[in-house]
N, C-alpha and C positions, 0 to 999 in steps of 0.2 A: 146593476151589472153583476153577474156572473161571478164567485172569486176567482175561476179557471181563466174567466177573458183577460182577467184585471191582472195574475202572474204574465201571461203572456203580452200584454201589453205593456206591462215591466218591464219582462227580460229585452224587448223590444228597444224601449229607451233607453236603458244600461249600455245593451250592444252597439245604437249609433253613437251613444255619446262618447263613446271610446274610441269606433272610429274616428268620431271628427278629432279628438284629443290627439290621436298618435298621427294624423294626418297633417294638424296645427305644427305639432312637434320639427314634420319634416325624415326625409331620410336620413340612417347613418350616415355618416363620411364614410367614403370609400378607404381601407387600409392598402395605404403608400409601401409598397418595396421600398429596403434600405436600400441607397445607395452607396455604393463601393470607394473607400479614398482616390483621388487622383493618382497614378501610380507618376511618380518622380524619376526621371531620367537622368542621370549621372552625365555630368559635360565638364569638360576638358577644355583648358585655352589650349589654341595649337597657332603657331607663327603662319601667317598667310602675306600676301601682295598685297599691300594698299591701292595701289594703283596699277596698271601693266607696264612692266618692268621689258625692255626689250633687251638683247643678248646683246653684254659686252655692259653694260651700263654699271656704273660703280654707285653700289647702295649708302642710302643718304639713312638716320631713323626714320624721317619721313615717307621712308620706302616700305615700310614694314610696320604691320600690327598684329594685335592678339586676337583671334576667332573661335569662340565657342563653340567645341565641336563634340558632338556624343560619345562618351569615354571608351565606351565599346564599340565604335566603329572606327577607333584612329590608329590607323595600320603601322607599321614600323617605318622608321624612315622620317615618318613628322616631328616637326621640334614640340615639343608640351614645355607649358608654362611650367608645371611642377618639376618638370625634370631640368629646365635651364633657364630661369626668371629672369638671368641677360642674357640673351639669345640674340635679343635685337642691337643692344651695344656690339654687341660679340660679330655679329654682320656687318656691321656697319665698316664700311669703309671697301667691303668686297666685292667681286666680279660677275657679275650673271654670267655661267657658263651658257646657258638655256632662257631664251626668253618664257619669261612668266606672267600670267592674267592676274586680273583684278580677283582677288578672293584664291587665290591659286594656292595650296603648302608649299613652305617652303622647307626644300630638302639641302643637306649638307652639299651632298655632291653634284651639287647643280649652281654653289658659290666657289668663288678660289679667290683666295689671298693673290693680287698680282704682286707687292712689294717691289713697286717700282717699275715690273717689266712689263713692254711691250704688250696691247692687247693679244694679238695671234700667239704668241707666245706661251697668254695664262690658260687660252681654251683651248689649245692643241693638247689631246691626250697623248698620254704616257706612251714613251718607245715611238710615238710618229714622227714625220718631220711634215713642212709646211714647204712646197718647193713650186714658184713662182713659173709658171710658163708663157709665152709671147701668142696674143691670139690675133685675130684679124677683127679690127672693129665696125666691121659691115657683118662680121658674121657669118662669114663663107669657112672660118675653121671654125667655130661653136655653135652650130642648129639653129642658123640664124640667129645667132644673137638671143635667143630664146631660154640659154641655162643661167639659172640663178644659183647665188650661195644656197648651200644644203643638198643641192641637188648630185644624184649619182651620174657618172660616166665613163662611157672605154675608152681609152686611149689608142689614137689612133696613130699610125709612124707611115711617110709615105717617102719614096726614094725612090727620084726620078737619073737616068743615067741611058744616055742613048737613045735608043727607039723604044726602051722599055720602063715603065712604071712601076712599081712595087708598093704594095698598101697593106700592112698589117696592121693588127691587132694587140697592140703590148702590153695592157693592161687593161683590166675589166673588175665594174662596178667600184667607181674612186669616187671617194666625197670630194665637191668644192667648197673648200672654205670662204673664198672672195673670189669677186671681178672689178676686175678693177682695185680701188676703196672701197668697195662696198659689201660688206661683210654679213648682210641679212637684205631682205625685201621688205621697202617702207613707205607704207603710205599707199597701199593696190598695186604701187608700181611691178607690171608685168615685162618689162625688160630693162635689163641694164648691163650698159654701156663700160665698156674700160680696154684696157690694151693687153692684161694680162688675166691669165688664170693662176689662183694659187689654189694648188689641191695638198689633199690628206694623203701621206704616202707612210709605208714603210721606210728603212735604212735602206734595203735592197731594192726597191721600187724608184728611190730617188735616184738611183745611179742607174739603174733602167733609162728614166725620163732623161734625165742630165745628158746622156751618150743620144738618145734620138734627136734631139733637139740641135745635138752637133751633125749629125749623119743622115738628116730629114727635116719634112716635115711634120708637125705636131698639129692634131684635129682632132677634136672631142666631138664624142657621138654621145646624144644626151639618152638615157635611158628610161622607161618606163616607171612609175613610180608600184605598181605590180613586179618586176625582175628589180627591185630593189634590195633584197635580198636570195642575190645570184649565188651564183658560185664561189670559187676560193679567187681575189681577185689578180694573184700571181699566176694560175695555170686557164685563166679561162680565156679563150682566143687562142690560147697556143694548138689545139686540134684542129682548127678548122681552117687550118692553108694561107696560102698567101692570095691576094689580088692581082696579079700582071694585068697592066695594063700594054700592049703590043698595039703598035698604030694606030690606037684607039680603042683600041675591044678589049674591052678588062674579062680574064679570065681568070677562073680557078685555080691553084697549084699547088700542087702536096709541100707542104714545108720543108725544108732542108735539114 
């Protein structure tokens, strides 16, 4: 043979045998992206509900625990572990002004120290009064029977004399505190039963109500939970006249 065959038949054998070598070998491993640390969130204990706490109920520690909450997301207003480590002692013994859910913050101004007094007493805000009215328990003075605590209403005054009826308007948009005893809505119950309304007044509101009640009748009109935030509720109803009622036909009448 040839020396020209015999190189090329060399270079030939060199060349497979190198493939099959780097082939045996295998590919490199692919190069991995570093992965980036975890980034770590900063959390906060914040005072929350244990269980749903309803209004009026007087906190036990069993009412109350600690809930980690993201440090940057805990608004003003929430208790932090670090800023009051007995917060929970420090509750204990106080008033739900506001009923509260499972997991719910708990806020200062939504607990009150009763010391003794009365529940209506502790959750009646500042400067009101709490003033007790006679309702009809079928329903025929309260929208059927239909308004619960919480709910808003106008006050209605009606002064029958002679042939002629009178129906005003004396006050407009008033919270009911209770009907009857019963101070919140429990258990789905959608109406409740009692003899009396106790509503949210001003000082000058109650001496309002107090004189109608001696000089009429007293009928609450339940209002929308949209005109819930109506008007000013000492001037609303006073623009829009009176009701005469004359041998039956209630008409319109420019107020006096």
């Amino acid at each position: 043979m040839k020396p020209a065959r015999l190189a090329v038949l060399g270079i030939a054998i060199l060349s497979g045998g190198a493939a099959a070598l780097m082939m045996g070998r295998g590919a490199p491993p692919p190069v991995l992206a570093p992965v980036p640390p975890a980034t770590t969130v900063a959390m906060s204990d914040v005072l929350v509900a244990a269980g749903d706490l309803p209004l009026g109920q007087t906190l036990r520690a069993g009412d109350l625990r600690w809930q980690p909450w993201p440090a940057e997301a805990v608004p003003p207003g929430f208790i932090k572990r670090a800023d009051a480590p007995g917060a929970i002692e420090e509750a204990t013994g106080s008033m739900a002004r506001n009923a509260f859910l499972a997991g719910e913050p708990i806020r200062r101004e939504k607990l009150i120290k009763a010391n003794g007094s009365g529940f209506m007493s502790a959750i009646l805000p500042s400067g009101m009064r709490a003033v007790a009215i006679s309702i009809d328990t079928r329903g025929a003075t309260s929208a059927g029977g239909f308004i619960l605590p919480n709910d808003r209403v106008d006050v209605l005054r009606t002064v029958s004399g002679g042939e002629e009826s009178l129906t005003e308007t004396i006050l407009g948009n008033i919270r009911v505190l209770a009907i009857g005893q019963t101070i919140q809505e429990r258990g789905g119950e959608k109406v409740v039963a009692g003899e009396t309304a106790t509503l949210e007044l001003t000082p000058a509101q109650a001496e309002t109500v107090t004189l109608a009640q001696k000089t009429g009748q007293i009928s609450l009109a339940l209002r929308s939970l949209a005109d819930a935030q109506g008007a000013d509720p000492m001037r609303e109803g006073r623009d829009s006249g009176l009701t005469v009622v004359r041998y039956g036909v209630p008409k319109q009448a420019a107020r006096p």
